[in-house]
C-alpha positions as a Markdown table, in Angstrom:
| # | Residue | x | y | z |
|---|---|---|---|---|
| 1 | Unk | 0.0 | 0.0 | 0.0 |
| 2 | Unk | 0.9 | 3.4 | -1.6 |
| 3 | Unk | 1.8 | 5.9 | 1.9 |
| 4 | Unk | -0.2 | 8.9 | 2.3 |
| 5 | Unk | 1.8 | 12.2 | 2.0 |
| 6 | Unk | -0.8 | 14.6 | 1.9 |
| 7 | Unk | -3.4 | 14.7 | 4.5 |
| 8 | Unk | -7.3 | 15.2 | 4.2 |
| 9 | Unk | -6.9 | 18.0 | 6.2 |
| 10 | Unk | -3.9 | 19.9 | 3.8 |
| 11 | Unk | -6.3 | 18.6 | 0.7 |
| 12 | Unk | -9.1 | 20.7 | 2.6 |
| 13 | Unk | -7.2 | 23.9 | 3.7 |
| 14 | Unk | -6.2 | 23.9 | -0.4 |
| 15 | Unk | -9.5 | 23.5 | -1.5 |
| 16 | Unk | -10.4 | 26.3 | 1.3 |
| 17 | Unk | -7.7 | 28.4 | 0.2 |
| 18 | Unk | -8.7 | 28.3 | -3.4 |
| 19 | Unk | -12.4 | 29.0 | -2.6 |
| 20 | Unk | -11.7 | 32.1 | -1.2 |
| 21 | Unk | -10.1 | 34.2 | -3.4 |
| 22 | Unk | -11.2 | 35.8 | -6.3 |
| 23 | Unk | -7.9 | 37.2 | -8.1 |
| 24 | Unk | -4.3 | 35.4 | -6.6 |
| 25 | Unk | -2.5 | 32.7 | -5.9 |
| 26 | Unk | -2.2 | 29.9 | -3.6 |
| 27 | Unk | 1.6 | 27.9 | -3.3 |
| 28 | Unk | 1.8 | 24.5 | -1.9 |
| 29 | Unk | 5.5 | 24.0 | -0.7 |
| 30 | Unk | 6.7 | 20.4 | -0.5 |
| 31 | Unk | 10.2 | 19.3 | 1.1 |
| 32 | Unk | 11.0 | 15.7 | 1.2 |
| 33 | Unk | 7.8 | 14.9 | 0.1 |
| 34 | Unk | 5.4 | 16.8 | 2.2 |
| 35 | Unk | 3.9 | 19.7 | 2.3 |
| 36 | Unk | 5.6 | 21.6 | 4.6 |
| 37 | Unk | 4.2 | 25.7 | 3.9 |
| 38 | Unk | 0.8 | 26.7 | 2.3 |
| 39 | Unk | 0.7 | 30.4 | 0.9 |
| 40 | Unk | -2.1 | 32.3 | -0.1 |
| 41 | Unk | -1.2 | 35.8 | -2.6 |
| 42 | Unk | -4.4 | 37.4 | -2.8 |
| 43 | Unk | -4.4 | 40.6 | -5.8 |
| 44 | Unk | -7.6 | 43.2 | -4.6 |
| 45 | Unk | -8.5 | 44.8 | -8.2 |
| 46 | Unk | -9.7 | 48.5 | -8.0 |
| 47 | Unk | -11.5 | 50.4 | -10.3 |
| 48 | Unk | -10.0 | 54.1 | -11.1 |
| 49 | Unk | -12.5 | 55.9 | -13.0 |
């Protein structure tokens, strides 16, 4: 049997993550396997009229 090296619970902060912006970025850093640092970059667009 194939190990597990990410969790339900990374999978679901992701998904969260993903789900919560509108215009950015989300980086899923992995060392030696697992995912070790989850970063969210979010961009706020403004309208200048």
């Amino acid at each position: 049997m194939t190990e597990k090296r990410v969790s339900e619970e990374e999978l679901n902060k992701i998904k969260q993550l993903i789900e919560s912006i509108r215009f950015g970025s989300v980086t899923v850093v992995v060392q030696d396997g697992k995912v070790i640092q989850i970063e969210k970059n979010e961009k706020i667009r403004l309208n200048n009229k």
